[in-house]
DOSEDREN-746498 format. One record per residue: residue in three letters; x, y negated, z of N, C-alpha, C, O in turn. Coordinates in steps of 0.02 Angstrom, whole numbers, plus 50000, padded with zeros to 5 digits. Atoms other than C-alpha are relative to their C-alpha. Layout:
! residues N
ALAXYZXYZXYZXYZ...
***
This chain:
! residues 224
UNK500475000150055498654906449521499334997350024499104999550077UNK500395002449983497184895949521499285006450004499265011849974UNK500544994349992495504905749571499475000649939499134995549946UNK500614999750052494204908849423499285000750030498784998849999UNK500574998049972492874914149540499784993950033500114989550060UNK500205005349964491404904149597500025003950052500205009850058UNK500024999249939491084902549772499365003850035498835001650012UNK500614995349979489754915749874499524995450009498914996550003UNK500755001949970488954900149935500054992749935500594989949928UNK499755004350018488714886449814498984996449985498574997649940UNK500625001350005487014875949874499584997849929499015000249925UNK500305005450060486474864649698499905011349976499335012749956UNK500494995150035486154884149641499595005950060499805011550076UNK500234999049952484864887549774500105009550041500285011550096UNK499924992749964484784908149781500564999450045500445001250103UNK499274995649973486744909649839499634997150084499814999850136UNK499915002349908486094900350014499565006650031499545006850093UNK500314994549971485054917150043500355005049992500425009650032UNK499104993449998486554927949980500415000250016500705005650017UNK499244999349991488064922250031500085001550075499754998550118UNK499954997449917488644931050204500044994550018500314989549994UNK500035003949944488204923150349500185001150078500024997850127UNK499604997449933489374935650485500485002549966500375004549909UNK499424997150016491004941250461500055005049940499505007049920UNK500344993950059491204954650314500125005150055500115003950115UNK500204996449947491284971550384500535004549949500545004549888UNK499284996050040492984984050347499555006549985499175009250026UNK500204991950037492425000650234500545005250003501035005749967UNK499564993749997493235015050282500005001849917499545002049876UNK499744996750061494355021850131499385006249966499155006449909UNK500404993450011493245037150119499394998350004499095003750009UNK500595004550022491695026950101500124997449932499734998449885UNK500045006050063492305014949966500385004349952500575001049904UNK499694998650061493195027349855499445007549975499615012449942UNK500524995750004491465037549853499784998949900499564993749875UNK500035002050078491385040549641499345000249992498995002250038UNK500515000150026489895038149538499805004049973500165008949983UNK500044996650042489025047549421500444998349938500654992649924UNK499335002850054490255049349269499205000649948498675003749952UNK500235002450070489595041749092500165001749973500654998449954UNK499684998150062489965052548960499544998449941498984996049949UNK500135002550064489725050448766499125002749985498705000749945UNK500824995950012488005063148796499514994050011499034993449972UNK500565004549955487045048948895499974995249960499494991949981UNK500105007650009487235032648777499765003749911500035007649873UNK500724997050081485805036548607500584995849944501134993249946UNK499595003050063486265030848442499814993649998500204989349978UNK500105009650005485515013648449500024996850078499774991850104UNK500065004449920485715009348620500614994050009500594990050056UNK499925005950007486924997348572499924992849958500234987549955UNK500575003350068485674989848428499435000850037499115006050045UNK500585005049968484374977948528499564998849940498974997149947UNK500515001550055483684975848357499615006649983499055007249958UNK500464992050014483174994048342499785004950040499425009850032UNK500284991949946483065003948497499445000050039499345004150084UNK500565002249968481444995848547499634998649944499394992949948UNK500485003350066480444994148372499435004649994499475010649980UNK500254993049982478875001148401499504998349910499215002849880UNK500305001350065478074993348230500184994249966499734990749942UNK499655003650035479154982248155500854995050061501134995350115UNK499425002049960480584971348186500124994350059499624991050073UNK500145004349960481084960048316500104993049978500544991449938UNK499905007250028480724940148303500714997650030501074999950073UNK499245003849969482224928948325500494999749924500345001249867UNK499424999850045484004925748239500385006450024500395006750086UNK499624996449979485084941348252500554997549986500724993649941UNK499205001750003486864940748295500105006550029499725010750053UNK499584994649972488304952048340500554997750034501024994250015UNK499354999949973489334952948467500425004350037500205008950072UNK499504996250016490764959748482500804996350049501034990650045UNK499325002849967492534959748612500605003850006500755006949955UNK499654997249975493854966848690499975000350069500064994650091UNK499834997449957493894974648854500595000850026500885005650002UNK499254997750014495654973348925500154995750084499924990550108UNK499695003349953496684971549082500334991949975500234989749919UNK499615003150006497834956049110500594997749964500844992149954UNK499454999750046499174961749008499805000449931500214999849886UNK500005002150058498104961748869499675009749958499415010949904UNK500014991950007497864982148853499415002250010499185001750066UNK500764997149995496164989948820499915003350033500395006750050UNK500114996549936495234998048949499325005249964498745003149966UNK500544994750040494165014048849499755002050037499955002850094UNK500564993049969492695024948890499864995150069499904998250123UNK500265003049954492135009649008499184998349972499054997749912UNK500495000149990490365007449039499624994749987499474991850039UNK500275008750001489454990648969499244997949972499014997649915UNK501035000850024487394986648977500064991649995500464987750020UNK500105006350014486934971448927498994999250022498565003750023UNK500665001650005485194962148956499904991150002500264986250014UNK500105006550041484394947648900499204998549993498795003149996UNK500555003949998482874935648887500055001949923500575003249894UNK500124999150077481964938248698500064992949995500124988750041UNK499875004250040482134925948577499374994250023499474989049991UNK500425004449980480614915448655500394997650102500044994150139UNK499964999349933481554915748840499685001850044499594998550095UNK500144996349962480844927848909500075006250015500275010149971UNK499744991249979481044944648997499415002750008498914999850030UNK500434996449963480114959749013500055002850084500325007350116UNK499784998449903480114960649201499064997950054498704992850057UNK500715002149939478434959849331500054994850032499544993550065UNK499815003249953479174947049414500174992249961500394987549994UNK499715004950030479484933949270499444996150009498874998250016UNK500425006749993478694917049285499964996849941499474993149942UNK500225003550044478814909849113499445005049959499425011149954UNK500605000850045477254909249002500135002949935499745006349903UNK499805000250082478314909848833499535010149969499205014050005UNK500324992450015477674928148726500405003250030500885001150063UNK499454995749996478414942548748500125004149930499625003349895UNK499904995750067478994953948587499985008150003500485011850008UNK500294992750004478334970448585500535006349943500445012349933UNK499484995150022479904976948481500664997350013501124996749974UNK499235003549947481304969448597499785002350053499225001850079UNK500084995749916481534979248751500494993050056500394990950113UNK499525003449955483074967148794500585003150030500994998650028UNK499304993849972484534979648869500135003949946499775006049901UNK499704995550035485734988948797500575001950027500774998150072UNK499584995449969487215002348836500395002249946500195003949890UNK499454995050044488885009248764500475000550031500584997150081UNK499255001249982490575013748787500534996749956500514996949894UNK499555002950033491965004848738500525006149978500615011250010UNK499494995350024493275013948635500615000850013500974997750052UNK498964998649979495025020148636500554994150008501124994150031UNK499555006849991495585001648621499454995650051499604989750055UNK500415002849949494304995448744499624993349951499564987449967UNK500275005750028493444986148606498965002949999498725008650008UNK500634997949987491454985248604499594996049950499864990849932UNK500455002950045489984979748480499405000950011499195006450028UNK500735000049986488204974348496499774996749957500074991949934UNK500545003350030486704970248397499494997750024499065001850042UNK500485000649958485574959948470499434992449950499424990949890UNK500205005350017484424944348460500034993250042499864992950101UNK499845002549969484864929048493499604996050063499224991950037UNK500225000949937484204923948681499634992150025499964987650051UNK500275008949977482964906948718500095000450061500025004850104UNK500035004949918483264895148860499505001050042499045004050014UNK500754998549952481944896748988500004994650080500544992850103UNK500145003549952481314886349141500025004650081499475007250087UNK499994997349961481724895049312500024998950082500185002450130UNK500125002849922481344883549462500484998050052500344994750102UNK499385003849938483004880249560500254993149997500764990850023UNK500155008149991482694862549533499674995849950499724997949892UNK500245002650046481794850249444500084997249942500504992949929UNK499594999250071481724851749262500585007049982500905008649931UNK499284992050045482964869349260499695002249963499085003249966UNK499684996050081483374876949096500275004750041500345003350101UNK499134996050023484704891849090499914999849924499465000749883UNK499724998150059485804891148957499685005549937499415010249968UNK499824995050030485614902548812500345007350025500025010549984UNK499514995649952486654917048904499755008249960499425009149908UNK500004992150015486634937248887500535002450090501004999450116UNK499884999149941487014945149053500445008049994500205012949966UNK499484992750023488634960349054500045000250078500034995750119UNK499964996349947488764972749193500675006249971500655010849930UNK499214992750036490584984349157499915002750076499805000050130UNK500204993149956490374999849257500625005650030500675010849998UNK499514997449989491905007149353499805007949996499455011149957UNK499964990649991492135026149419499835001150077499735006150112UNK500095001349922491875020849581499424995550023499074992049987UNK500605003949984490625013249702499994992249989499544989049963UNK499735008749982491474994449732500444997249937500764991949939UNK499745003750086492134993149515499204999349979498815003749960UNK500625001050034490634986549467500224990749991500314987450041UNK500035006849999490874966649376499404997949972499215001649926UNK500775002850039489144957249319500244993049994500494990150041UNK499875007150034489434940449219499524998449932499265002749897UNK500225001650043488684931449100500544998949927501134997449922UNK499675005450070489004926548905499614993949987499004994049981UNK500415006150049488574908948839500344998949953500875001249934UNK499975000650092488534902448674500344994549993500444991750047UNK499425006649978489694887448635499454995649969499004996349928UNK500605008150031488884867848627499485000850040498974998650013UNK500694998150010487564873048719499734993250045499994994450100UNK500055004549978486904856048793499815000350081499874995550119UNK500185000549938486264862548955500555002550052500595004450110UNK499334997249928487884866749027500124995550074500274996750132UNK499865004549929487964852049132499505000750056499624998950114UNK500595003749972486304851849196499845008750039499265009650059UNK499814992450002486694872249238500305001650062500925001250056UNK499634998749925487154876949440500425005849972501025004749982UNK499664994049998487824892949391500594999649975501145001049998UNK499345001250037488784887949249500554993550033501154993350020UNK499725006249971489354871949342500455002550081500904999450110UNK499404996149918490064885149524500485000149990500934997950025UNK499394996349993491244893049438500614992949967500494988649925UNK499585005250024492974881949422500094996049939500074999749890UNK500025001350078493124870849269500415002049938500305002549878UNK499554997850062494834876849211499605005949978499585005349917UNK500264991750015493874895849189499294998049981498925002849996UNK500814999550004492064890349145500345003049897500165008249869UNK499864999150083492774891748945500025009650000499865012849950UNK500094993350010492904910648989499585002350011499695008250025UNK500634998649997491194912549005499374999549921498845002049902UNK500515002550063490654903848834500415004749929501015004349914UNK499744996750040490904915448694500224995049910499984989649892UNK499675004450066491814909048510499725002349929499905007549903UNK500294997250053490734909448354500595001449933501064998149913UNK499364998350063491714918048208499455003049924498955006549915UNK500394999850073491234917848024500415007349969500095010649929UNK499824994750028492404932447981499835004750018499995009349980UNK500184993349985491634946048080499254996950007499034999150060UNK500565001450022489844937348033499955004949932500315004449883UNK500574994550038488634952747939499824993549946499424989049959UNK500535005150042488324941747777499415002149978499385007249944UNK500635001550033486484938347738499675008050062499465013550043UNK499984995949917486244948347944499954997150030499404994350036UNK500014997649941486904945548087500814991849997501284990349960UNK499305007049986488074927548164500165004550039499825008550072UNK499814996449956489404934348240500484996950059500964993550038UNK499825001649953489994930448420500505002750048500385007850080UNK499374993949969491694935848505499874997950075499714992250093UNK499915001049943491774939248687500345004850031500125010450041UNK499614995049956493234946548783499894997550055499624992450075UNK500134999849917493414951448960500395003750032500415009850032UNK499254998049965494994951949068499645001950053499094999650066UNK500014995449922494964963449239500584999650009501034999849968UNK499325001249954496254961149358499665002850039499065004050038UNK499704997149923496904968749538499565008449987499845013449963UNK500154992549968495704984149576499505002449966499355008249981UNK500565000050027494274983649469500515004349914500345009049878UNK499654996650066495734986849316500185004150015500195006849960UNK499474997249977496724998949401499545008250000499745014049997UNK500454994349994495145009849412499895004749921499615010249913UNK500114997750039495275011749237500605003249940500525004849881UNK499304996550030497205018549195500085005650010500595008549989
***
């Protein structure tokens, strides 16, 4: 089976040359790596914490287009994976983040926090309300964009189930011109770009955007 994953080191997207090991990896004793987490139950995730349009409104609503999106969670075989763990975060509708550390100029929106949290359900399916995410300028070469995107973190039971990936939006013109999106293999880059759908589009709301997300080997296994 061909590999889906990009590569640790992949120079044209400059960070990985400061991340990707540079000595051997290093073996984790069993009893290290099967050290559990704190568990996520239904107490910890609020009522809007998976509504980006509301859980940050401190005097009105947030600017932008809202959309929803919405997937399935599911091993290989196709089988939902429930009561899994999934934050999302995201640049506001001008491309930008609230973060100390951000370099673009664009505003910021004072009723968009940007993150959000839930569990997926008994069929490992999941739904979000959010807004939709501007492009932004970020320095790993001259002239970078990123994409449009929304950034997913699924949350095992354990220390070493943890996956972080992006969503993009389909068409989006800067794919080419995109290191990140351009690492990972070409047959698998399409499982990264999510599929706009008019039937689970909120009329006179919310566009709505599907994005599933297969787990394989050990990362699924954590969750049967």
């Amino acid at each position: 089976m061909e590999s889906t994953q990009a590569p640790f080191l992949y120079p044209e997207y400059k960070s990985t040359i400061f991340r990707s090991p540079t000595q051997p990896l290093m073996i984790v004793k069993d009893h290290l790596k099967d050290l559990t987490l704190p568990v996520f139950g239904e107490s910890h995730i609020q009522k809007f914490d998976n509504d980006l349009t509301k859980n940050a409104q401190i005097n009105g609503e947030p600017i932008g287009e809202r959309i929803k999106v919405f997937g399935k969670l599911m091993d290989e075989n196709g089988r939902g994976i429930p009561n899994a763990l999934i934050e999302i975060w995201q640049a506001n509708s001008a491309g930008r983040y609230i973060h100390k550390a951000e370099i673009h100029d664009a505003p910021l929106d004072p009723n968009f926090l940007g993150a959000g949290r839930l569990l997926t359900d008994n069929q490992g399916l999941y739904q979000f309300y959010t807004i939709k995410p501007g492009a932004y300028p970020w320095g790993n070469h001259f002239n970078a964009w990123r994409p449009n995107h929304i950034h997913f973190s699924i949350m095992g039971h354990q220390i070493e189930h943890r996956l972080i990936t992006q969503m993009y939006f389909p068409g989006d013109p800067l794919f080419e011109y995109d290191p990140i999106y351009q690492s990972v293999p070409q047959h698998a880059r399409h499982l990264m770009v999510s599929k706009f759908s008019i039937d689970k589009t909120d009329p006179e709301f919310a566009l709505a955007y599907e994005f599933n997300i297969v787990l394989n080997g050990k990362l699924k296994s954590n969750f049967e």
